[in-house]
C-alpha positions in Angstrom: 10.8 30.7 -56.9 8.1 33.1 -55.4 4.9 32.0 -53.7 2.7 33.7 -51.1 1.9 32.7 -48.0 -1.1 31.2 -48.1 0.0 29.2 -50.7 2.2 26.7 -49.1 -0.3 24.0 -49.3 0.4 23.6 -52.5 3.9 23.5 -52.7 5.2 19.9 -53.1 7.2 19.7 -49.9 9.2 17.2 -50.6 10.8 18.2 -54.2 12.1 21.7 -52.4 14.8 21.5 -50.2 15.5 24.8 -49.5 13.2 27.5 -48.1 13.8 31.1 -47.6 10.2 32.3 -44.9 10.8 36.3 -44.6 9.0 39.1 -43.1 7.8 41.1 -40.4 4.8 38.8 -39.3 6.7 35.9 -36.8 3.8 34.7 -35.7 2.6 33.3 -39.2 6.4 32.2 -40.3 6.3 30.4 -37.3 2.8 29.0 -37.7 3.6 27.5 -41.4 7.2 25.6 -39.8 5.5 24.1 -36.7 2.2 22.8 -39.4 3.6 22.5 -42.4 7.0 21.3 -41.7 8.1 20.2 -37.7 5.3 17.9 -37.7 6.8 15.9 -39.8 10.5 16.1 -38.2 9.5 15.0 -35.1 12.9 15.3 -32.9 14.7 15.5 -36.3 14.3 19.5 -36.0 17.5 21.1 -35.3 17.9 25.2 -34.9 20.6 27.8 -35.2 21.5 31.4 -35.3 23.3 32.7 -38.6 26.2 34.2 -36.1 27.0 30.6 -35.0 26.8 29.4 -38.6 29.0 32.3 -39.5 31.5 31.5 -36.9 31.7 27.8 -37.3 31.2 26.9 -41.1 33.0 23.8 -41.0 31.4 22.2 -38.0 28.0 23.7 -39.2 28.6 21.6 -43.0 29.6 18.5 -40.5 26.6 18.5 -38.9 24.2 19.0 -41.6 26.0 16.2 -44.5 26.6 13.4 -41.6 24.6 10.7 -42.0 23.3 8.5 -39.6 21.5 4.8 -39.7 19.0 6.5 -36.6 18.4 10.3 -38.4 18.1 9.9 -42.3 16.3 12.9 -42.4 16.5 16.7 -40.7 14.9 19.7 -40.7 17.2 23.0 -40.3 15.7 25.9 -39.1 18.5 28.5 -39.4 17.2 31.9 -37.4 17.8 35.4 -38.1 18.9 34.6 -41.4 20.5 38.1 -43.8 22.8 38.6 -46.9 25.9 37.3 -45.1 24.7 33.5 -45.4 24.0 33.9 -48.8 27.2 32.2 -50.1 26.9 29.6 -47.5 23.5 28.8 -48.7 24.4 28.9 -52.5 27.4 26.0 -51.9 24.8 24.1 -50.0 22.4 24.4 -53.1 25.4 22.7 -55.2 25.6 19.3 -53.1 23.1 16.1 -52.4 20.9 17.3 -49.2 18.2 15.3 -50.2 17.3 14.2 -47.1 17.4 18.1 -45.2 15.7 20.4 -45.7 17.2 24.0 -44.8 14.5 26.8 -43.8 16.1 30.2 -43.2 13.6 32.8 -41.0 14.7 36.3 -41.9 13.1 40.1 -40.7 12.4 42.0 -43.5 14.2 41.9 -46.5 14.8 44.7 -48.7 14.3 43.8 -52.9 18.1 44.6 -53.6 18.7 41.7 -50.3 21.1 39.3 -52.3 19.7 35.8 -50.2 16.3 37.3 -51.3 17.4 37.4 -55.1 19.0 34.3 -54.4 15.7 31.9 -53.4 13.4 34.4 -55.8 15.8 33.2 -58.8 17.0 29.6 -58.1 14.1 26.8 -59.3 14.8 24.7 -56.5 14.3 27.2 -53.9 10.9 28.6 -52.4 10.7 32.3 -51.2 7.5 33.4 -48.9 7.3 36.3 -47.7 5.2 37.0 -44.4 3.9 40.5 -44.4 2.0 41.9 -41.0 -2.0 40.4 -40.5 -4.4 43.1 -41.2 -7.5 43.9 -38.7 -9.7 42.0 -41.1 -7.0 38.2 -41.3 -7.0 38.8 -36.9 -10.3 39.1 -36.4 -11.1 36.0 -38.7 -8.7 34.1 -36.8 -10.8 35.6 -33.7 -13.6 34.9 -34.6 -12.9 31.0 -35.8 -11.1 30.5 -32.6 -14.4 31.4 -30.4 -16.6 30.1 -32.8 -15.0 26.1 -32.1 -14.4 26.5 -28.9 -18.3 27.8 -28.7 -17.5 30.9 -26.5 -19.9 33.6 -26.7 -18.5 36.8 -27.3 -19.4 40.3 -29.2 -17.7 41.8 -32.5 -16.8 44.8 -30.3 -15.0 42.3 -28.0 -12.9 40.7 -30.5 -12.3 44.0 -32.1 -10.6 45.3 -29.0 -8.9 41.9 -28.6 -7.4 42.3 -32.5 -6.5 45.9 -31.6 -4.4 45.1 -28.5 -2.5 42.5 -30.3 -1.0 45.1 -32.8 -1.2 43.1 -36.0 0.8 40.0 -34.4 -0.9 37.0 -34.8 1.7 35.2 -32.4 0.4 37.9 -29.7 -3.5 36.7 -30.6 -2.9 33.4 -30.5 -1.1 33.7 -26.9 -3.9 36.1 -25.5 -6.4 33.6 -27.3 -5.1 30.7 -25.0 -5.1 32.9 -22.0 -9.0 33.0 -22.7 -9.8 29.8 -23.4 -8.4 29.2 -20.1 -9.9 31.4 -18.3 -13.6 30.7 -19.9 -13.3 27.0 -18.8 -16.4 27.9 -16.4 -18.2 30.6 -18.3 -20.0 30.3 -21.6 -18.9 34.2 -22.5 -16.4 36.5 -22.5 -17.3 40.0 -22.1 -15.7 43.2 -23.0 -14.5 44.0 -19.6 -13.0 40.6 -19.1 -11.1 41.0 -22.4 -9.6 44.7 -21.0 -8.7 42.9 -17.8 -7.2 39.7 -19.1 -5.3 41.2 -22.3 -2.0 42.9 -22.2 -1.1 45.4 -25.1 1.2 43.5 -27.1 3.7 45.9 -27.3 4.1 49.7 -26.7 3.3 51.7 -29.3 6.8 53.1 -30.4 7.7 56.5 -30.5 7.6 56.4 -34.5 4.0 55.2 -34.9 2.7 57.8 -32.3 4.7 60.5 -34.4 3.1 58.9 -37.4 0.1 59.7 -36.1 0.1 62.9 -35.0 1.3 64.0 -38.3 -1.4 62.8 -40.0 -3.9 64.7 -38.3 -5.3 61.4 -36.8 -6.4 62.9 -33.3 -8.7 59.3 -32.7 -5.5 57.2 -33.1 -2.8 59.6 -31.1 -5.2 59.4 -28.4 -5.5 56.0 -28.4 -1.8 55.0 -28.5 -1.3 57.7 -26.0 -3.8 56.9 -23.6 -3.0 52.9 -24.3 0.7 53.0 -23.1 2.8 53.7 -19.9 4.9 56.1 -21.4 7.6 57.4 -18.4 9.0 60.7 -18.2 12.4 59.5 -19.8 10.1 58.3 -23.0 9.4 62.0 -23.5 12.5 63.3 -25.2 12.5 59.6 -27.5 9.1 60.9 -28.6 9.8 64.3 -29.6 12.9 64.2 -30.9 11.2 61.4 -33.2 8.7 63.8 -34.2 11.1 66.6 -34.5 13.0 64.3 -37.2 9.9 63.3 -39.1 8.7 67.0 -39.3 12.4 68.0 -40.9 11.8 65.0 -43.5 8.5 66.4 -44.2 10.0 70.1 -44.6 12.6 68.7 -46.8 10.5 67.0 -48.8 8.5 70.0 -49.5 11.2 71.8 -50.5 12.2 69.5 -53.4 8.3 69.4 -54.6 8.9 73.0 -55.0 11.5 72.1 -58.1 9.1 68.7 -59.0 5.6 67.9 -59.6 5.7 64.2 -58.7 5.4 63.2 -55.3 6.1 59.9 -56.0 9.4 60.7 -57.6 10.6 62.4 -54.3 9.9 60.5 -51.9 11.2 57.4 -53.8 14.9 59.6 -54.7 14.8 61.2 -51.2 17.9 60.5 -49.1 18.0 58.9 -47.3 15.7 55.9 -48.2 12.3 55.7 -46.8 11.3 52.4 -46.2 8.6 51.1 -48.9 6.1 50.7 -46.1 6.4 54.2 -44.7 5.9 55.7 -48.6 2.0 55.9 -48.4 2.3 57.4 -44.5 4.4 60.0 -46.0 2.4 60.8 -48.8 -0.4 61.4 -46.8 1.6 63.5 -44.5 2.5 66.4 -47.1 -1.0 66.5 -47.9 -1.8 67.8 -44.1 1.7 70.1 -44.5 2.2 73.3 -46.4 6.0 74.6 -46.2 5.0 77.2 -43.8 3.0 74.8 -41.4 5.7 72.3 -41.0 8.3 75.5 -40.1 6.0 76.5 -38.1 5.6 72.9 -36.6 9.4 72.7 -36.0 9.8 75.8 -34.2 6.7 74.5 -31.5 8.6 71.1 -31.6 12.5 72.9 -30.1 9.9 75.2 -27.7 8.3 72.1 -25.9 11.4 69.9 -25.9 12.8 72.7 -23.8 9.7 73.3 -21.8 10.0 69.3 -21.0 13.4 69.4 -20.4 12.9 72.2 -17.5 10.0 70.7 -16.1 10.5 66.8 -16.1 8.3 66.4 -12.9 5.1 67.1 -15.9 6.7 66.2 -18.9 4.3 63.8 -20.2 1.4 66.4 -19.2 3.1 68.6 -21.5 4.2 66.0 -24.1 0.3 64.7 -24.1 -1.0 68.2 -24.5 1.2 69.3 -27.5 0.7 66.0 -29.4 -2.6 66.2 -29.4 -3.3 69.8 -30.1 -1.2 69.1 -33.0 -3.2 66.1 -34.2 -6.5 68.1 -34.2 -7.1 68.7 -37.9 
């Protein structure tokens, strides 16, 4: 059975044994165990990895069926769950593990994903999936958290806070503690205590700056440029990663020529591009004619050369070209 997220309140916990949490957004999957479930398995919570289910089957069945007069109930939490534990999971499903519950944490999983279609079908089974926190879910979090612990702060404060935590609400929540801590003896937080406090959760990666720049988005290259500590080795990762999302673009033009429908392909193109990326790549042709992508490519081979004979400034020269190119 399907639910959302937010709606695990009202699932009755204890007629579900099974529990498939998937997504991109570990912070909230892990969230919704610890509150919903691992309070209530206090030392009765036991975690694995699918490889060491995988490997040892037998001991792993052992371990789950045994009863004991001390541990009537467990909790499973089986980590980094894909298709491969499917069958596994569908012979547990067929016994008495009334007293277990089994909750399998998985990345994203794609709608053909067989363990997906397995907890989506199955009436005893609950499927969540955790999709990534928008700006607007972080900054209510944000803005709760300061709001109990009555620490003054501005909107443009918590903004930069959500910002620098990338859409991870696990990152917030850390950086959220960090401040608390530190406001012990100060009644507000200001914006430059936020900058010096906070790390950035994560370097923007080479495909979201690319992203960018393709979309003509010169306020957001900037930022992720200016934002990370890009070396000199990152600088051929970068623009070979625009280089291959400028062919895809070309590529794609060339089938629209034959096709009217966007939509159709992107969604036939080969190979796949990943649901989330569709709308990103819709907007992209938009910005792209056939000639202005070739002409793209061609720049593209020119400055990975230029980089590659003068590595001393290659992110000068890196930074320059991305963001001429992101000027609209």
């Amino acid at each position: 059975m399907i639910y959302k997220a937010f709606e695990i309140n009202k699932i009755n916990l204890n007629k579900i044994n099974l529990f498939l949490f998937y997504g991109e957004n570990e912070g909230y999957k892990n969230e919704t165990i610890k509150n919903a479930f691992e309070k209530d398995y206090y030392n009765k919570t036991y975690k694995y990895d699918e490889k060491e289910i995988l490997e040892k089957k037998d001991d792993f069945f052992n371990s789950i069926l045994s009863k004991s007069f001390f541990e009537n109930e467990k909790l499973i939490i089986i980590l980094r769950a894909s298709d491969k534990i499917r069958d596994i999971i569908e012979e547990i499903s067929l016994k008495e593990i009334n007293d277990i519950k089994i909750i399998l944490s998985a990345s994203i999983l794609e709608k053909k994903s067989k363990l997906r279609d397995f907890f989506e079908k199955h009436k005893s089974a609950i499927c969540i999936a955790f999709y990534a926190d928008n700006a607007q879910v972080l900054n209510k979090i944000a803005y709760d958290f300061f709001n109990k612990k009555k620490i003054s702060i501005s909107q443009q404060t918590i903004n930069l806070l959500v910002e620098r935590c990338k859409g991870n609400r696990e990152n917030l929540n850390n950086e959220l503690l960090k401040i608390e801590n530190f406001s012990k003896n100060k009644k507000k937080v200001e914006f430059e205590d936020i900058l010096k406090l906070t790390n950035l959760a994560e370097n923007y990666n080479a495909s979201e700056l690319a992203d960018n720049c393709l979309l003509k988005n010169i306020k957001k290259t900037a930022n992720i440029i200016n934002e990370n500590n890009y070396s000199n080795d990152d600088c051929i990762l970068i623009i070979r990663t625009l280089l291959g999302k400028a062919k895809r673009i070309l590529r794609l033009r060339e089938e629209l020529k034959n096709k009217n429908s966007i939509d159709h392909v992107i969604t036939n193109f080969k190979p796949s591009i990943f649901w989330k990326d569709k709308e990103i790549v819709k907007q992209q042709l938009t910005y792209w004619s056939t000639e202005k992508i070739s002409d793209m490519i061609i720049k593209i081979n020119e400055t990975e050369l230029l980089i590659k004979k003068n590595s001393t400034i290659s992110l000068n020269i890196l930074s320059d070209f991305i963001l001429n190119q992101a000027k609209k």
